[in-house]
C-alpha positions as CSV (number, residue, x, y, z in Angstrom):
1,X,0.0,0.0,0.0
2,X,1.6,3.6,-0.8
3,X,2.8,5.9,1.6
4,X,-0.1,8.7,0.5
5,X,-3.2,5.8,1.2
6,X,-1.5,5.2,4.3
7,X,-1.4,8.4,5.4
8,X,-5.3,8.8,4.6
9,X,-5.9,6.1,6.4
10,X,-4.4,7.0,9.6
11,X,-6.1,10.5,9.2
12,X,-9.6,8.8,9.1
13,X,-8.5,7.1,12.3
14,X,-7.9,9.6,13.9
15,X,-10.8,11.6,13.1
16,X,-13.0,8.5,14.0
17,X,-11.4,8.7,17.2
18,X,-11.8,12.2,17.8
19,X,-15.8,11.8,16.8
20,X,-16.2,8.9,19.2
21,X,-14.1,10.7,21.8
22,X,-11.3,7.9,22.2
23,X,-7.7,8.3,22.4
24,X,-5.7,7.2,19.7
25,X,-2.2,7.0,22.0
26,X,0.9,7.4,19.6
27,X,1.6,3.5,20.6
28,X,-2.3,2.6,19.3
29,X,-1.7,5.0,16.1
30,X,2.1,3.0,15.2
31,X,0.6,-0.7,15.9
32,X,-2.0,0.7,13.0
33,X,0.1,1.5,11.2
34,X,2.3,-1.3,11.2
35,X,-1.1,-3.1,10.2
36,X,-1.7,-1.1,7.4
37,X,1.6,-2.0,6.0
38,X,0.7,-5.6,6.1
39,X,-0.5,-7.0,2.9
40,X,-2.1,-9.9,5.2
41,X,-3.2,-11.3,8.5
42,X,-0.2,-11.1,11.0
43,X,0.2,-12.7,14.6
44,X,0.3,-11.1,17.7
45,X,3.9,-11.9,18.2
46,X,4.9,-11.0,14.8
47,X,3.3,-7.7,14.9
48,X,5.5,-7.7,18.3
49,X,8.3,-7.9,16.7
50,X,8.1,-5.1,14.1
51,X,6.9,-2.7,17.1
52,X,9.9,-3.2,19.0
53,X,12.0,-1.2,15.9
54,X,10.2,1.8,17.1
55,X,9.9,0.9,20.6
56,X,12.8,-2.1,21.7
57,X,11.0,-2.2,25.3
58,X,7.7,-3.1,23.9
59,X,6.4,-6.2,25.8
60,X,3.3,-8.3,24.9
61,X,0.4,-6.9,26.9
62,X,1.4,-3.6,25.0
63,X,0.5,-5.7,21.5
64,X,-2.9,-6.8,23.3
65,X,-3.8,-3.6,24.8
66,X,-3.0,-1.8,21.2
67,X,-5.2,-4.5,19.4
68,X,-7.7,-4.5,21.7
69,X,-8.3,-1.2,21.3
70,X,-8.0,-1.3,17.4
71,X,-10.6,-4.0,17.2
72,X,-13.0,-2.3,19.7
73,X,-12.7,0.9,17.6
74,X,-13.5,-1.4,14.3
75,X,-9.9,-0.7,12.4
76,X,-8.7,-4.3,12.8
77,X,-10.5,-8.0,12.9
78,X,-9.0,-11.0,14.5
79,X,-9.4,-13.7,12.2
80,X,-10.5,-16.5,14.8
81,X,-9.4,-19.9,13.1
82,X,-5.4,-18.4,12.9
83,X,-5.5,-16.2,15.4
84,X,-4.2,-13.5,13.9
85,X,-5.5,-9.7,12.7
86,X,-5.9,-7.8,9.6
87,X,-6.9,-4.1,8.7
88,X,-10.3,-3.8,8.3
89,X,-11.1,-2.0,4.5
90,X,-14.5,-1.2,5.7
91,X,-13.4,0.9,9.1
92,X,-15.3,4.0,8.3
93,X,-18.5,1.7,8.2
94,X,-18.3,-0.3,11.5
95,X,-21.6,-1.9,11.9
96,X,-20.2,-3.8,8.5
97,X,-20.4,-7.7,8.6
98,X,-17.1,-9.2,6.8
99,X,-16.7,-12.7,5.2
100,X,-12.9,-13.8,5.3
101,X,-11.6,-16.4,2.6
102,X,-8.5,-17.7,4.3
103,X,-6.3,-20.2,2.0
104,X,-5.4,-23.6,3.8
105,X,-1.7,-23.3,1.6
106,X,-0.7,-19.7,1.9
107,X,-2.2,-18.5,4.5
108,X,-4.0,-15.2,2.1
109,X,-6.9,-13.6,4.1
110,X,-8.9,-11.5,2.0
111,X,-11.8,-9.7,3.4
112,X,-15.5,-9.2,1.6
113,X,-18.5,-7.1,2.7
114,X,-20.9,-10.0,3.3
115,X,-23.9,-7.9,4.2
116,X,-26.5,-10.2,2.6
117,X,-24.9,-12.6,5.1
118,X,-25.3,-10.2,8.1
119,X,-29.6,-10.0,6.9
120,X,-29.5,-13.4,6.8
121,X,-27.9,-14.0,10.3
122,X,-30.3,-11.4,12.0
123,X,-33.1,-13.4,10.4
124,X,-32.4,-16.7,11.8
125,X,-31.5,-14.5,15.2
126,X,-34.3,-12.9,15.4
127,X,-36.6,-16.4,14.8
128,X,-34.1,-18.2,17.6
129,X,-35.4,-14.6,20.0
130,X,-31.4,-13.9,19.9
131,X,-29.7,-10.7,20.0
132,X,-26.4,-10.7,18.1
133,X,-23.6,-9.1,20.2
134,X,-21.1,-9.8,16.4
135,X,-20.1,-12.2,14.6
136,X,-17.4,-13.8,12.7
137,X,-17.5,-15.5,9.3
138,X,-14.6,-17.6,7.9
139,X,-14.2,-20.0,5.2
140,X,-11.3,-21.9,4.6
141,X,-9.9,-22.7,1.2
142,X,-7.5,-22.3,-1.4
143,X,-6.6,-19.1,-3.3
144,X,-7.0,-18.9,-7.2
145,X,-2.8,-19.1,-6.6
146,X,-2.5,-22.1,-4.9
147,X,-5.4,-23.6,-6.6
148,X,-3.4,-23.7,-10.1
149,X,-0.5,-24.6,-8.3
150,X,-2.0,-27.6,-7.4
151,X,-3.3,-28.9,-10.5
């Protein structure tokens, strides 16, 4: 992703935070950024690691307490079934639902707006008299790459 996108990005972020009147620490605003760079889901640990050029005494509850926040604001998912995390490319629009295609071989995440999905989950809620609180759609596969590399 360029540099100017990036920038944008982080701008809306912190706007966001400004209109929901959150603090976006310089600590919260670098692990986004670090995200953003990321072309794909990374783990905790990893993201760890590229923090501590910026800050060497970086420990992990400092990771968890950025991501936390990150995914409560809506800017990052955890992708359950790796347990790892990935910029959300909806984050202006966070009452989105997102379905993730993960690829068994590679390990590719790639998100989709799935809200057709998110009407059809509320309907079987709301005939099971359950409120949703969020939810989480995965499906695991291979990549149009990987695919043809197999055959």
């Amino acid at each position: 992703m360029n540099v100017v996108i990036q920038r944008k990005l982080l701008s809306q972020a912190e706007k966001l935070c400004v209109q929901r009147n959150v603090r976006m620490t310089p600590q919260r605003l670098e692990v986004l950024r670090l995200m953003i760079k990321q072309n794909n889901a990374i783990s905790a640990y990893e993201l760890l690691n590229l923090l501590r050029h910026s800050e060497p005494q970086a420990k992990p509850p400092t990771i968890y307490r950025a991501l936390d926040f990150l995914i409560d604001q809506k800017f990052i998912h955890r992708v359950e079934s790796t347990n790892s995390f990935m910029l959300c490319h909806y984050f202006t629009d966070p009452l989105h639902t997102s379905a993730f295609f993960i690829c068994d071989k590679c390990g590719q995440v790639t998100e989709k707006a799935a809200e057709k999905i998110k009407h059809l989950l509320q309907s079987m809620a709301t005939q099971a008299s359950f409120a949703i609180s969020h939810n989480i759609v995965e499906a695991h596969g291979l990549c149009t790459q990987c695919v043809v590399h197999t055959l």
